[in-house]
C-alpha positions in Angstrom: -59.2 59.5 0.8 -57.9 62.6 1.4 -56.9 63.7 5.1 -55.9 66.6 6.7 -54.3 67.1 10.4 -54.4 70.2 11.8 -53.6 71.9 15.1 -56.6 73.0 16.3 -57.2 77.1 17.7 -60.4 77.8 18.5 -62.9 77.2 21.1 -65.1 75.9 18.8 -62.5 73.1 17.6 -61.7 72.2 20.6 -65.5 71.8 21.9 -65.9 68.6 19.1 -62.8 67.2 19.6 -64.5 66.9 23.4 -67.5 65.8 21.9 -65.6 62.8 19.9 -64.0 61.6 23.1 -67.0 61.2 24.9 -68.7 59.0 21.6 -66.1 57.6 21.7 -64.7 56.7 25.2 -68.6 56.5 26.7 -70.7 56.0 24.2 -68.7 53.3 21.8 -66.4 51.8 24.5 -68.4 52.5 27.7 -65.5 53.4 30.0 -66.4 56.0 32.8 -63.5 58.4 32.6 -63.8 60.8 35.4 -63.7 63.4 33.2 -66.8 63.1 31.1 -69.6 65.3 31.4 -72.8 63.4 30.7 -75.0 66.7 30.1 -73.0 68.2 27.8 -71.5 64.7 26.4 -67.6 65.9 26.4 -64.5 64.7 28.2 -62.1 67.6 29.0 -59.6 67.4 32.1 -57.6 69.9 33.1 -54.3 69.2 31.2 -56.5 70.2 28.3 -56.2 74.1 29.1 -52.4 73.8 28.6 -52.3 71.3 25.5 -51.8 71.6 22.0 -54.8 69.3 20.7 -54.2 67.8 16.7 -57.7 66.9 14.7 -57.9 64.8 11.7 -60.2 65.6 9.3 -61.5 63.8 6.1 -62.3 65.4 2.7 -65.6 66.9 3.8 -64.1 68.2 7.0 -65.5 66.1 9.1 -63.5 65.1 12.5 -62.5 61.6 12.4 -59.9 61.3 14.9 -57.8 63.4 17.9 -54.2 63.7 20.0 -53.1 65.9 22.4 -49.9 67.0 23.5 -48.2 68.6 26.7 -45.2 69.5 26.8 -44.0 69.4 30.7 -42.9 72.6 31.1 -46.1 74.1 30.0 -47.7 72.2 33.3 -47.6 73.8 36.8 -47.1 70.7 38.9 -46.1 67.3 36.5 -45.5 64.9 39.3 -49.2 65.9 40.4 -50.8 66.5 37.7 -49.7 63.2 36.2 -49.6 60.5 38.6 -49.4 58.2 39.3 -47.2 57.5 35.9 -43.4 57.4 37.4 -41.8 60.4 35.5 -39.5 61.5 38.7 -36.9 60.2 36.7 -37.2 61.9 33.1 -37.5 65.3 35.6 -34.3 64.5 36.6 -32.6 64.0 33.4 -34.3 65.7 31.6 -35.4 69.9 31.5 -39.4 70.3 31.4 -39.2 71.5 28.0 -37.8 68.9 26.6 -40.1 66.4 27.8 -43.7 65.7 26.6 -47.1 63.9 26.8 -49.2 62.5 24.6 -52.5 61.4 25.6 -56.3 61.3 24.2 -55.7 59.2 21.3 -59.1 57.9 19.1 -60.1 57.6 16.0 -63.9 56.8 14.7 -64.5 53.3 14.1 -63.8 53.7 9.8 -61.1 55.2 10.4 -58.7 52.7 12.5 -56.0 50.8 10.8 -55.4 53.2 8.0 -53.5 56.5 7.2 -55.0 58.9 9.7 -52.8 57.3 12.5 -49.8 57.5 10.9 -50.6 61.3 10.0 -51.7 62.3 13.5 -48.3 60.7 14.7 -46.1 61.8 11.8 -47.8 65.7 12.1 -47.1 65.5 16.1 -44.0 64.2 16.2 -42.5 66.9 13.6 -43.8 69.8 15.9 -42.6 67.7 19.1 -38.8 67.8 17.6 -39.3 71.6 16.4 -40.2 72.9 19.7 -37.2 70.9 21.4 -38.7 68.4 22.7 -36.4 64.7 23.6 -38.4 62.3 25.0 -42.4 61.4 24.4 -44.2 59.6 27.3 -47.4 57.6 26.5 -49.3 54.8 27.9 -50.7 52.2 26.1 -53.4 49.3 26.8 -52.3 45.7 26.5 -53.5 45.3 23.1 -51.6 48.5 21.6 -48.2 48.3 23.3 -47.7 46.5 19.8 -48.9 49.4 18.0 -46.9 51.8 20.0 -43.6 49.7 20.1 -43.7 49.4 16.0 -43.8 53.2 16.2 -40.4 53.3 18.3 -41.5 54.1 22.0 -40.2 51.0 24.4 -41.5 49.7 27.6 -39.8 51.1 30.9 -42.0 50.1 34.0 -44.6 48.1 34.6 -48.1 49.0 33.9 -50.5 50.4 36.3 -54.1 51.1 37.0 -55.7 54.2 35.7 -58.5 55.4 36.9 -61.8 54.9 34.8 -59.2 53.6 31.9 -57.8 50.5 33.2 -54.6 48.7 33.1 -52.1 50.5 31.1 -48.1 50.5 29.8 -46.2 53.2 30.3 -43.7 53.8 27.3 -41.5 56.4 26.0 -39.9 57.2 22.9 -36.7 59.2 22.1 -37.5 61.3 19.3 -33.7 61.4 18.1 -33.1 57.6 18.5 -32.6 56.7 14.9 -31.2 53.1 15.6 -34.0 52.4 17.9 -36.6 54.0 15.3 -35.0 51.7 12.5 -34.8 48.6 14.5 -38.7 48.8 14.8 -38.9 49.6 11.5 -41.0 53.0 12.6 -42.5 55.2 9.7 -41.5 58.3 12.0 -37.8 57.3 10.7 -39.3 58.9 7.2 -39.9 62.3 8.7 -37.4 65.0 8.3 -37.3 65.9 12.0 -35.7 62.2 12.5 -32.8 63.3 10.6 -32.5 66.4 11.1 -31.8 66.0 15.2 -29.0 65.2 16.7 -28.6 62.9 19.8 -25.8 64.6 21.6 -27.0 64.4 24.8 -26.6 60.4 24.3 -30.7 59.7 25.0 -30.6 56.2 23.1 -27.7 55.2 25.2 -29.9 56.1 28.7 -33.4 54.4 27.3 -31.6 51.5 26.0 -30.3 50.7 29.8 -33.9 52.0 31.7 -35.3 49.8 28.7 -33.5 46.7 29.9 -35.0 46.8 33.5 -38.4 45.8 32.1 -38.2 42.6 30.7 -40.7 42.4 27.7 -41.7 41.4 24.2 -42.9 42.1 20.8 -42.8 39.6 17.7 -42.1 43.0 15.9 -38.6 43.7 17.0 -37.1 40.1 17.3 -37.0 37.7 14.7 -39.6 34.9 14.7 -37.7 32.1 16.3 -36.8 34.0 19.2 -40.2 35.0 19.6 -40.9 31.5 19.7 -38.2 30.4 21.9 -39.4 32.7 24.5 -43.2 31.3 24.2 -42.6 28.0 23.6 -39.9 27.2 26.5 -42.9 29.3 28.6 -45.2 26.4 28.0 -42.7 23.8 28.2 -44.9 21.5 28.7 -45.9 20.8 25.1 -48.5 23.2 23.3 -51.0 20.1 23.4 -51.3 20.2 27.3 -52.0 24.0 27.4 -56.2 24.3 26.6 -55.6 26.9 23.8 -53.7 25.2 21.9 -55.6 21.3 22.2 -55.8 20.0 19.0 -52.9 21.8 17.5 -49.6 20.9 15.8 -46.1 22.1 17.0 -46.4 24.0 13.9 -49.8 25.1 13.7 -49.4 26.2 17.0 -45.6 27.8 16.3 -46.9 29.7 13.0 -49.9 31.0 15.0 -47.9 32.1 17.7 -45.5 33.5 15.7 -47.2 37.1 16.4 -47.9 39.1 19.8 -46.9 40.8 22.8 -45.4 39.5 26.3 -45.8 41.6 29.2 -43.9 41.4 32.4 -46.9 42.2 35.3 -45.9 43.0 39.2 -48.1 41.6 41.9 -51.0 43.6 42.5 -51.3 44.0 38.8 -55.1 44.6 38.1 -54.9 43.3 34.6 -58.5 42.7 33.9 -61.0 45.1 35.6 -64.6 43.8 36.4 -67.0 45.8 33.9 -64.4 47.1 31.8 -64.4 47.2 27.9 -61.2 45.0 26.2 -60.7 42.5 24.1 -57.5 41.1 24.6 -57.3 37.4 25.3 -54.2 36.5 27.6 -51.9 33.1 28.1 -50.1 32.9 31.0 -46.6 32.4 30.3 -45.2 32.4 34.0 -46.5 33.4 37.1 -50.4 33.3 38.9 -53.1 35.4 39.2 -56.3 35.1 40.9 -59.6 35.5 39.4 -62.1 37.8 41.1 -65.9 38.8 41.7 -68.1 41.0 43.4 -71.1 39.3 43.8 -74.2 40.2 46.2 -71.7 42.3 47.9 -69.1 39.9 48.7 -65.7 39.8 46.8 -65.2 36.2 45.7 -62.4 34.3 44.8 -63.2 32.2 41.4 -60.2 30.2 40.5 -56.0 30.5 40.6 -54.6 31.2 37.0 -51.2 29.4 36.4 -49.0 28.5 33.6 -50.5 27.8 30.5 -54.4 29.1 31.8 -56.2 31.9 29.4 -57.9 35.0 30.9 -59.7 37.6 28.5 -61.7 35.0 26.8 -65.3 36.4 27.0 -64.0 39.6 25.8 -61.9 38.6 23.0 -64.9 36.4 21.5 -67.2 39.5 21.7 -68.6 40.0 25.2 -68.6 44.3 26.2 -67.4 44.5 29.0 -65.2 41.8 31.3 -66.7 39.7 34.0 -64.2 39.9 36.6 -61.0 41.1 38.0 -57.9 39.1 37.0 -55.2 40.2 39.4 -51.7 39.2 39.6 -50.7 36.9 42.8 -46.7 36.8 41.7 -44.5 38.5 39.2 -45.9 37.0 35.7 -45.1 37.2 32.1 -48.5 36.8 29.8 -49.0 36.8 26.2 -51.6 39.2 24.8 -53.7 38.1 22.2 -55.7 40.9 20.4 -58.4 40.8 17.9 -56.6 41.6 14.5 -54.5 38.9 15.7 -57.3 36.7 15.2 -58.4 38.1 11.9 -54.9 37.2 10.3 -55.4 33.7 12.0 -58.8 33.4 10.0 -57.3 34.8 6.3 -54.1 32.8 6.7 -54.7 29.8 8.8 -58.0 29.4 9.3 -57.7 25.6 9.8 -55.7 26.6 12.7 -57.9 29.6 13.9 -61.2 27.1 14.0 -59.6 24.9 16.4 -58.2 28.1 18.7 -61.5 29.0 18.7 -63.0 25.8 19.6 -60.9 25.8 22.1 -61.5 29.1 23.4 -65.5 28.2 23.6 -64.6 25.3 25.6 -62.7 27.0 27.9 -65.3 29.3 28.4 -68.2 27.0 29.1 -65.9 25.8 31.5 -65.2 28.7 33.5 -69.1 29.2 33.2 -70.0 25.9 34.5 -67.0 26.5 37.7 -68.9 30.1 38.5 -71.9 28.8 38.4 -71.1 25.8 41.1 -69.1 28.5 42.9 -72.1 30.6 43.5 -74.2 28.4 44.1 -71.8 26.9 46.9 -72.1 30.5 47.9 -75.8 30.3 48.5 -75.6 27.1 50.2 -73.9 28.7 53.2 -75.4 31.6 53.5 
């Protein structure tokens, strides 16, 4: 299939790349960004005005997919107009211009997994190193810091809550880190602009340390023992006393766990939002977090998540939207869990994904079965 990405400069371009945000965000995914505008079913915000905004289009022209770019000096006020993500410290090692933002990433439904992401990326990260620009800053849900990290931007903070999008990663990537970009194995290392820059201001040196004070993750950029070393000795207990894993092997339990994502969360972390639309299923690795619900007006406490628990559940086997707040009581690490996860578990192992999911459905009944005597304990007393 044939694909073109082009930077988009008319009014008229940018008008449906609004429009496919809002199927998109609203209409497929049912967040409630701020910025949508139900009568005329766009989302534009006002970093839009100032941003250079990439379309992929397929043979017959039609728009499939969209990123956007701002470059920090081409934005009045950073530190307001992008907070609350912590960039005080790029601003101060770093010059406006050479700093950027990528945002607004989507692609239609037929069109995830394949080329058009590595094109949009691959066309945006050319014209980033062209103009000057040093560092990228992104942020990623739980389920795409993968994605993200395979591309060659790292983990720096921990993730906050963005309004009307949930809990997100921060994450930046040095456009002229070449050891970085060919430890993850990124298909940016095959652009020109990735040799043709040099790092003489010693940027790989400075993320590598600010990279360090987040401790997290990814089966991608370790090799697969140590990916299991961390997990495993995280549910030291034995992978048959955690729920997920009941009925497992070590090694059935070992080759599933082989892929994924660990993510260091701060207390206060709102992982899971009530009503919002993911599909990530999480094990918790270290750490508690406390399971929440508004119900009838009253904010409810449903149940303390410690080692070895799973959150995300109802989601990951299909439910819209979530059914309550998970919230982080102490520091954790969790794994994340996402759905093509599960569909390599089915092709490869699927003796192994029929008991996970077995599991899964047991857990959930019995969540179900603890709400349900919770609220009706609720009644009782009221």
């Amino acid at each position: 299939m044939n694909l073109q990405v082009l930077l988009v400069d008319s009014p008229e371009q940018r008008e449906a790349i609004y429009a496919i945000r809002y199927a998109i965000y609203v209409e497929e995914m049912g967040k409630s960004p701020p910025a949508a505008d139900h009568q005329r079913r766009w989302i534009r915000d006002g970093l839009d005005a100032s941003a250079r905004l990439y379309a992929v289009h397929n043979e017959a022209g039609g728009l499939v997919g969209t990123l956007r770019l701002n470059r920090f000096s081409d934005l009045s006020d950073p530190l307001r107009e992008l907070e609350p993500l912590p960039i005080a410290s790029l601003l101060e090692r770093f010059p406006p211009e050479a700093i950027s933002y990528t945002s607004r990433l989507m692609l239609l439904p037929a069109w995830r997994g394949g080329a058009a992401l590595g094109m949009l990326f691959n066309r945006c990260y050319g014209d980033a190193a062209e103009a000057g620009i040093r560092v990228d800053l992104c942020h990623a849900k739980p389920g795409l810091v993968e994605l993200y990290e395979q591309l060659g931007y790292r983990r720096f903070c921990p993730g906050l809550d963005l309004v009307g999008v949930g809990y997100q990663v921060p994450m930046l990537l040095a456009l002229h880190d070449r050891e970085h970009l060919r430890h993850s194995r990124s298909p940016l290392l095959r652009h020109p602009a990735s040799r043709q820059g040099e790092d003489r201001w010693g940027d790989a040196g400075w993320m590598a340390s600010i990279g360090e004070s987040y401790r997290g993750l990814n089966h991608r950029l370790v090799e697969p023992d140590d990916f299991w070393a961390v997990v495993g000795n995280a549910l030291r207990e034995g992978v048959q006393e955690i729920p997920l894993f009941r009925g497992l092997s070590d090694e059935q339990a070992r080759a599933l766990l082989k892929t994924g994502t660990v993510l260091s969360c701060e207390p206060g972390d709102r992982l899971v939002g009530e009503g919002e639309p993911q599909q990530e299923l999480f094990v918790v690795l270290e750490g508690v977090a406390e399971v929440w619900r508004q119900q009838d007006g009253h904010r409810l406490s449903l149940a303390l998540l410690e080692r070895g628990a799973v959150f995300g559940e109802m989601g990951f086997l299909g439910r819209a939207q979530r059914s309550a707040d998970v919230i982080a009581v102490t520091p954790m690490q969790v794994l994340v869990l996402t759905q093509p996860f599960l569909n390599r578990s089915i092709r490869h192992q699927p003796d192994a994904a029929a008991l996970l999911l077995r599991n899964l459905s047991m857990v959930l009944a019995e969540r179900l079965a603890q709400t349900t005597d919770r609220l009706w304990q609720l009644s009782q007393s009221t």
